[in-house]
N, C-alpha and C positions, 0 to 999 in steps of 0.2 A: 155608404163610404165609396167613395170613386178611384179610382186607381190612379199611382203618380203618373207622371207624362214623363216618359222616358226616350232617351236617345243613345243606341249599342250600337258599336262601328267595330266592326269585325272583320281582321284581314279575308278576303274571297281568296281561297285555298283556288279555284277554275283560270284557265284565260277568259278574258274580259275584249268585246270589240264596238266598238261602234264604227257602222258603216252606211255611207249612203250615197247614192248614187253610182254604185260601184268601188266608191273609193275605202278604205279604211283611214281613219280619222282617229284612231284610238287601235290602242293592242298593247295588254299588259297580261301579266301574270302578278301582280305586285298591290294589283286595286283592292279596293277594300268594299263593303256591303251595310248598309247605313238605314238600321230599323230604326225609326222612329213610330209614337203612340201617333194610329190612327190615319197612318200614313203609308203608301206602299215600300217597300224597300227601294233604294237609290244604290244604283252603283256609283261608286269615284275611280277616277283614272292620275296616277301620278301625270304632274306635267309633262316630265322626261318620255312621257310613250304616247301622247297625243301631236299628233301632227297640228301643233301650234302656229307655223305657216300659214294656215286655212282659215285661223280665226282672229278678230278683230273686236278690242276690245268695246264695249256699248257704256252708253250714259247708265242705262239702268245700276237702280243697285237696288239692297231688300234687308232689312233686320230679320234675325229671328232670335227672340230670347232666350234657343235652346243652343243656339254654335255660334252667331254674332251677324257679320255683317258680310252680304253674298255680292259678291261684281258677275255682270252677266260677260259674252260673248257671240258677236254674232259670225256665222259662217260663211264663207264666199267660196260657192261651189267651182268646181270643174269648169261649168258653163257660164261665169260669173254671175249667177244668182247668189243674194245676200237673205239666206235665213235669217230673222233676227230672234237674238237673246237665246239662243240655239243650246248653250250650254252654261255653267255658273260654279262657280268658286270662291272659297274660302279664303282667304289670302290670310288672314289674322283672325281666328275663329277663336272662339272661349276654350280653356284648357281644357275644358271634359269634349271639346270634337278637334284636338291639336291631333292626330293622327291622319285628319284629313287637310289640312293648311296643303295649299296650293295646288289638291287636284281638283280635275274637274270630272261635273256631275253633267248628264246629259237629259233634256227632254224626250222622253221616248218616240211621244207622235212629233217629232219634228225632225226626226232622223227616218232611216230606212228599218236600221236593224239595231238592237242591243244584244249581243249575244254571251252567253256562258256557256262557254263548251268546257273539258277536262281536259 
């Protein structure tokens, strides 16, 4: 017997940042913590606290059967380098991940830092 495949999004009680190359690009107290089976944990950053200026939105996109359909993001640094698909969101996700619709999630190795402080 296998176990179901599960996905729990649960508000993160921590401040939440991503940062890179010096800059902060994210800073919430408001983001959420998104276990899925066999996957590591994913932070989300409400829109309203990601410095959306920075990012630009990509052709990519991605289904997932468990929350719907993901638009990427890509970054254009300080130095005007363009990270691409740097980060990704929800915009219209299936009602068991509607607590996450419109924030964004970050790739860890393609930033500097994710951090969870108290």
């Amino acid at each position: 017997m296998t176990n179901a495949h599960r996905v729990d999004i649960e508000p993160n009680p921590h401040r939440l940042r991503v940062i890179h190359s010096g800059i902060t690009l994210a800073d919430t107290s408001r983001g959420f913590t998104l276990k899925e089976t066999g996957l590591q944990d994913v932070f989300y950053f409400p829109r309203e606290d990601v410095n959306m200026t920075r990012f630009s939105r990509s052709d990519t996109t991605t289904h997932c059967p468990y929350k719907g359909d993901a638009s990427y993001f890509h970054l254009r640094t300080e130095d005007g380098e363009v990270i691409q698909n740097v980060a990704w969101s929800y915009e219209s996700p299936y009602e068991s991940a509607a607590a996450i619709k419109d924030c964004l999630a970050f790739f860890s190795e393609r930033v500097d830092r994710i951090d969870q402080t108290s």
